[in-house]
Wavefront OBJ file of the C-alpha trace (Angstrom):
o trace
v 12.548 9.137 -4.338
v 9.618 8.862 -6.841
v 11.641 6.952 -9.410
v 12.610 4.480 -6.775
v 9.053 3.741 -5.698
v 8.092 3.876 -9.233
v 10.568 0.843 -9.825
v 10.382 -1.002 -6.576
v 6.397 -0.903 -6.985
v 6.644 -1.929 -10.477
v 3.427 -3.762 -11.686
v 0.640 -3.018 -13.992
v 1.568 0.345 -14.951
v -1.455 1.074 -16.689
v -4.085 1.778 -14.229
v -3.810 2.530 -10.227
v -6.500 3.148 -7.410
v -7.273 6.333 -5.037
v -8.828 6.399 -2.296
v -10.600 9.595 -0.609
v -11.977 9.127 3.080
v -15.360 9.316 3.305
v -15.883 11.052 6.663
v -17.183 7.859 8.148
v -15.803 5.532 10.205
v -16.826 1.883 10.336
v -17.653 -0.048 13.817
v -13.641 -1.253 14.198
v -12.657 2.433 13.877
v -11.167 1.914 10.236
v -11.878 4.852 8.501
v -13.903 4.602 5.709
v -12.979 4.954 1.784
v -14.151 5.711 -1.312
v -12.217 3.779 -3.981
v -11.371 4.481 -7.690
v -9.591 2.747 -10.541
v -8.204 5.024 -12.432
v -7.216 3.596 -15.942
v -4.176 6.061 -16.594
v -0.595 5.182 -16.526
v 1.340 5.494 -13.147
v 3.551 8.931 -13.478
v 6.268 10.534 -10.920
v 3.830 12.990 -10.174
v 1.655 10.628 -8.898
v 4.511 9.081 -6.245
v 5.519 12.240 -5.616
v 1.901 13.768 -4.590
v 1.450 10.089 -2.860
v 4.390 11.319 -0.643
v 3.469 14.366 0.008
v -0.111 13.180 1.372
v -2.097 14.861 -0.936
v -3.004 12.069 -3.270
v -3.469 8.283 -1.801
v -2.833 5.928 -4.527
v -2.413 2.083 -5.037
v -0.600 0.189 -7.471
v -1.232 -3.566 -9.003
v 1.973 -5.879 -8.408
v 1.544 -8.065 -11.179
v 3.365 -7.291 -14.966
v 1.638 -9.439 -16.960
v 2.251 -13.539 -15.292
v 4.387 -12.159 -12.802
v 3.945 -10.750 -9.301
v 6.363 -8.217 -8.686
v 5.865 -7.406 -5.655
v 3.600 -8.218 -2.433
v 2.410 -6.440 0.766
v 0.211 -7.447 4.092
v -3.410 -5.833 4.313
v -4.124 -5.938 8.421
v -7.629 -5.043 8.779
v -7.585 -5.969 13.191
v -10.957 -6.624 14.762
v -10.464 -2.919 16.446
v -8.151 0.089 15.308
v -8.420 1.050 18.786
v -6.428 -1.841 20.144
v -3.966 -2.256 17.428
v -0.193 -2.620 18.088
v 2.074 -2.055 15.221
v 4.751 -3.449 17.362
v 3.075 -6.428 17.600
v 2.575 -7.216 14.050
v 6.619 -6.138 13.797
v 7.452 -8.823 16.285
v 5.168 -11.402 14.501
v 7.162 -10.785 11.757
v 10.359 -10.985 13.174
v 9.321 -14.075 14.931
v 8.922 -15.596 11.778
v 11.785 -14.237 10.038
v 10.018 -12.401 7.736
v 12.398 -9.604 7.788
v 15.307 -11.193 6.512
v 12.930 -11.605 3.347
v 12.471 -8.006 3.222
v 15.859 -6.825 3.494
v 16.534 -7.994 0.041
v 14.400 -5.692 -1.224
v 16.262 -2.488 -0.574
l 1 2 3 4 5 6 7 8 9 10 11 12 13 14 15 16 17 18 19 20 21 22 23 24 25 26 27 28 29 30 31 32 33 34 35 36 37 38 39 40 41 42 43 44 45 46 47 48 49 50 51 52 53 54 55 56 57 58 59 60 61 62 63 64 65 66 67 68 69 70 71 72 73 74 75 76 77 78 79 80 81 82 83 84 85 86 87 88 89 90 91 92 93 94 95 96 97 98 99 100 101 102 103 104
């Protein structure tokens, strides 16, 4: 499973963020995070702690002049409130899925 995250997240393999929750949590609920660049390469281990929930990590999707690879940041006005079924049927509604299908 690693290797297959490692190539469908493919980007700038060079550096990747953590994040470590801070104990607090903002006004909207959103936990809050301490982030890190971390300018090491990308490994398997990484993924596979990443899966495991022991390490959060983020990758950059561009290689160079190309974008490999996008995602949707939804930061609602309140966590309390929010409905990932609605943002599912949003994106149904306007066919993004059939874009995301390819990528399997």
């Amino acid at each position: 499973m690693e290797q297959k995250l490692l190539k469908i997240f493919e980007g700038n393999s060079n550096l990747y963020l953590t994040t470590s929750p801070t104990g607090g949590v903002d006004e909207r609920g959103k936990v809050e995070v301490k982030c890190l660049t971390i300018h090491k390469p990308i490994t398997l281990e990484l993924w596979k702690n990443h899966l495991e929930g022991k390490q959060r990590i983020g990758t950059q999707p561009e290689k160079g002049d190309v974008c490999k690879w996008g995602c949707i940041d939804i930061d609602p006005q309140s966590y309390k409130d929010y409905s990932q079924k609605k943002v599912i049927d949003i994106l149904n509604e306007n066919n993004f899925n059939k874009e995301f299908s390819r990528c399997n």
